[in-house]
N, C-alpha and C positions, 0 to 999 in steps of 0.2 A: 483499852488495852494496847492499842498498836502505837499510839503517841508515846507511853510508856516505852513501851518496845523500841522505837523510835530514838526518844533520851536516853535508855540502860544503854543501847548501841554504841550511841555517840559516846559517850561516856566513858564507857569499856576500850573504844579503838582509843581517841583521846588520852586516853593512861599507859595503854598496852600497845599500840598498834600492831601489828602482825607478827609474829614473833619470827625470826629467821628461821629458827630449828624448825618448826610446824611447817614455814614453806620447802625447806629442803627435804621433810618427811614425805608430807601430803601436797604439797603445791599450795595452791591458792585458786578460790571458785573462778575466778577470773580464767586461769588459765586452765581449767577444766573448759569452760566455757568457752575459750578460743580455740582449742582439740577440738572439738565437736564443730565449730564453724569451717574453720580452715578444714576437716574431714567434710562435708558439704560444698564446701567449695571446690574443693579436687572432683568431686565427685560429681557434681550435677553442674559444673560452669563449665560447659564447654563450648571454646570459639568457633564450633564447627554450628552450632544451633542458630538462629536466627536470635535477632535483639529482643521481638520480642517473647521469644521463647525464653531465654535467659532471663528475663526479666520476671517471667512465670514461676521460673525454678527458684530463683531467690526470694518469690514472694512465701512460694512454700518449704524454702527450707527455714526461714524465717520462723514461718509456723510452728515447724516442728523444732526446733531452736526454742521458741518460749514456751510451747506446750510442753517439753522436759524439762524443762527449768521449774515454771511455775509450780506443774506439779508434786515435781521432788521434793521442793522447798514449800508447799502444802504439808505434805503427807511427814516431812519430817516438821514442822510446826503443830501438826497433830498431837503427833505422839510426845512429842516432848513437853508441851501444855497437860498433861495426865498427870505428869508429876507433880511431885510438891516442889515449891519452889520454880515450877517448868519454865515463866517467863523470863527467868536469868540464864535457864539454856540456851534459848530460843533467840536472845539479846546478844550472846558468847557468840553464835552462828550468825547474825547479824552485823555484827559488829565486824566480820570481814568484807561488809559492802561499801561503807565512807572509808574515805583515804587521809583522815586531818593528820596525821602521824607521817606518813613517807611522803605526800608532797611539802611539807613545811620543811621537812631534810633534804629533799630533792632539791626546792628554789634554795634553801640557804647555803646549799653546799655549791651552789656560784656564787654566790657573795662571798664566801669564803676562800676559792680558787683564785676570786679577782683580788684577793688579798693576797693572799700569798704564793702566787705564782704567773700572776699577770696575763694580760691575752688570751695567751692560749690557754692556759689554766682556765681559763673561764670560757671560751668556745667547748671546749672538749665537756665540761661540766653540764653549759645548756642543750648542747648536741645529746644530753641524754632525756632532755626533756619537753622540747620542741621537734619540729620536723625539716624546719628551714636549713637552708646551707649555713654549714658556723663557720668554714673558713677565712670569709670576706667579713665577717663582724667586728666592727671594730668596740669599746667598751661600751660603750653609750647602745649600742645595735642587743649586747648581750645580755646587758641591765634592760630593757626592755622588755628582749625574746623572754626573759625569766618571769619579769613583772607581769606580762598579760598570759604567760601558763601558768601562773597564780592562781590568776583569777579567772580566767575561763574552767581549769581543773577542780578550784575552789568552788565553781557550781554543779560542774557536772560526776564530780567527784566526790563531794562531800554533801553537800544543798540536796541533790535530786536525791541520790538514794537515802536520804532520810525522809524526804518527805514523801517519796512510797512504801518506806518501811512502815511511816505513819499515817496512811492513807489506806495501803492494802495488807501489811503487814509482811511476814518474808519474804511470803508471793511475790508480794508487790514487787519488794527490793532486788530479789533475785532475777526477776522478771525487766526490772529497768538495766540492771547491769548487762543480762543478757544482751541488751540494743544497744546499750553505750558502744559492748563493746565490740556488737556486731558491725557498727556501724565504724568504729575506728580501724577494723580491719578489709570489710571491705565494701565500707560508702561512700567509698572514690570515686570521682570522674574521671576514672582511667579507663583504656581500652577494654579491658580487663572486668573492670569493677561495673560501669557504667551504669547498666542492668540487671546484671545480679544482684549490687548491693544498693538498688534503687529503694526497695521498701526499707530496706536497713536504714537506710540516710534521713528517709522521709518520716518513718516514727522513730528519729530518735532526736531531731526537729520537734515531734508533738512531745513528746515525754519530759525532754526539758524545758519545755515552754514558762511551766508555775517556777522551776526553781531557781531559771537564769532572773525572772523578774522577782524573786523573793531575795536573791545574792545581793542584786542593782539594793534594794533597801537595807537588807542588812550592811553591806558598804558605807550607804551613809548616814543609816545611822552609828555606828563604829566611827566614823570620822569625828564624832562630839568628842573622844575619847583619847583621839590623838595630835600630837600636839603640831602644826602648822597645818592641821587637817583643816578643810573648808567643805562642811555637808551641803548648804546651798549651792556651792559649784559644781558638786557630786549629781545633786539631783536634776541640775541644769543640766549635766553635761548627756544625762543620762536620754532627754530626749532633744535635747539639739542633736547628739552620737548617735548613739547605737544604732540607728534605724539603717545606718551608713553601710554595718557591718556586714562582711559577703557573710555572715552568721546570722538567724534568726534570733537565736541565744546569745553565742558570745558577748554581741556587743552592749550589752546589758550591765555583765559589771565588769567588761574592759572599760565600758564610757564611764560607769560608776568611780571606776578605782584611781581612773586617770581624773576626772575631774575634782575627787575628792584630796588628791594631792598633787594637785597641778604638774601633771605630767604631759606627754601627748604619746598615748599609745601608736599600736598597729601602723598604720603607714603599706609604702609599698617593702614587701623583701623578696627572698627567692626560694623559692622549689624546687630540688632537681634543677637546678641549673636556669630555671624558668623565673622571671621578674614577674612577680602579683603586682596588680596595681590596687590600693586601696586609702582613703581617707584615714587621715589621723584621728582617735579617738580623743578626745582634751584635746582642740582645736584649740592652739595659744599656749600650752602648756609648753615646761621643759622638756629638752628631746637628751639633754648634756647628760641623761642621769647615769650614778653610779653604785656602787654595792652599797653604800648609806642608801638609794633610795630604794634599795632591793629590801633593807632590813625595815624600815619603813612601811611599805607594802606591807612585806609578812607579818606586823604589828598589829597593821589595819584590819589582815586577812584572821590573827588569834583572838579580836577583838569580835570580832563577827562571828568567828567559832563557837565563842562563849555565849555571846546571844542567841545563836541557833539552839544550842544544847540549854541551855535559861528556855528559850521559847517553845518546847516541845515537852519540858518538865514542868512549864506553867499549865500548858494545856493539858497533859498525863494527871495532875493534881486538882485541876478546873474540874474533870470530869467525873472523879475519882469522890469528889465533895459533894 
């Protein structure tokens, strides 16, 4: 049933994705879910406590972070399974944990600002979707920033919560977003974060461990499909790269994506004003690329879509027989 649940998900977001009116109604579980963290955070992170006391407190607000989660989204997969017809409720509610709908809008609408409004059109665009400084990027810097929050968001944003939706079911789902997005709030290495959002950083490391390496193959095999794609390169690249990556995850199907279309991702940029130093992913690849290889990418990335949502409908049917 939960594979099923799984594919109706994909499926339903894929068609529909979130509807604007529903988020200006009710918001979005996400940001319910980041109310409740940042309330935690003001509340139990205080720099007056000792690191490893903070580090105490984030383990268990953590806790208490996924044990409401989990259970909410339990006890409403309960009732809603009663009904007739219940696992298309249950899929309806599911269906706002993958994101295949607003990131494919998201990277395309820099490939479309580098079209028609140049530069800065296109920094201002990926500055809504990276973290790096956009002001020093020059096009080739923005067409990259874009291409690897593709594919890094493409696993952790689409890949994983499907396959805890299809693993644990909403629980699961609900429960993995909880860390995602604990952890993108506060599993920083900042003064700040360090320790409080240590457990957040470190299980959200383990949770996308299956989907970043499940993304790496859906990548290439999607590359059979597109045209100056190379799957051999993809999966070469995949572990000559990724191991590179200051990500446990990421670099999976950044190395995937770059290698499958001769790019060469990640590199060093800057934070807050601060130079990362980091290996290129597609070592030997173009660094030149432009919103053609943006559109590109996102082909790769719809290509892989449709396998995932094929691969979870095969299994929902396998099991169903």
């Amino acid at each position: 049933m939960f594979f099923a649940l799984a594919f109706l998900s994909l499926l339903i977001e894929r068609l529909l994705g979130y509807p604007d009116w529903l988020f200006k109604r009710i918001g979005h579980p996400v940001t319910w879910i980041g109310s409740l963290i940042a309330l935690l955070d003001r509340k139990w992170n205080r720099g007056s406590d000792s690191f490893l006391r903070r580090k105490g407190t984030g383990v268990a607000a953590l806790v208490i972070l996924l044990g409401s989660t989990v259970l909410s989204a339990s006890v409403l997969q309960s009732a809603l399974l009663w009904l007739p017809f219940g696992i298309l409720a249950v899929a309806v509610l599911g269906a706002s944990l993958p994101a295949q709908k607003s990131l494919e809008q998201h990277v395309e609408a820099v490939a479309m600002a580098l079209e028609r409004e140049g530069i800065e059109g296109g920094r201002k665009a990926v500055s809504m979707i990276v973290g790096r400084d956009p002001d020093n990027l020059d096009e080739a810097a923005v067409c990259r920033a874009a291409i690897e929050s593709l594919a890094e968001n493409f696993s952790d944003g689409v890949v994983a919560p499907a396959v805890w939706l299809g693993l644990l079911g909403l629980a699961g789902g609900a429960g993995y977003k909880a860390i995602n997005t604990a952890d993108s709030m506060i599993g920083h290495r900042s003064a700040r974060h360090e320790a409080f959002g240590w457990a957040s950083a470190r299980l959200d490391d383990l949770v996308n461990l299956p989907a970043s390496r499940l993304t790496g193959l859906l990548f290439v095999l999607a590359a059979f499909f597109v045209n100056g794609a190379s799957p051999r390169a993809g999966f070469r690249s995949i572990f000559q790269d990724a191991h590179h990556h200051r990500s446990p995850n990421a670099g999976w199907p950044e190395a995937a994506l770059a290698g499958a279309l001769g790019f060469a991702l990640a590199g060093p940029r800057s934070y807050g004003g601060q130079m990362i130093e980091a290996r290129f992913m597609g070592e030997g690849g173009r660094r030149d690329l432009t919103s053609v290889d943006i559109r590109q990418a996102l082909t790769l990335a719809r290509i892989a879509d449709a396998m995932l949502i094929a691969f979870f409908g095969a299994l929902a049917l396998a099991i169903a027989l």
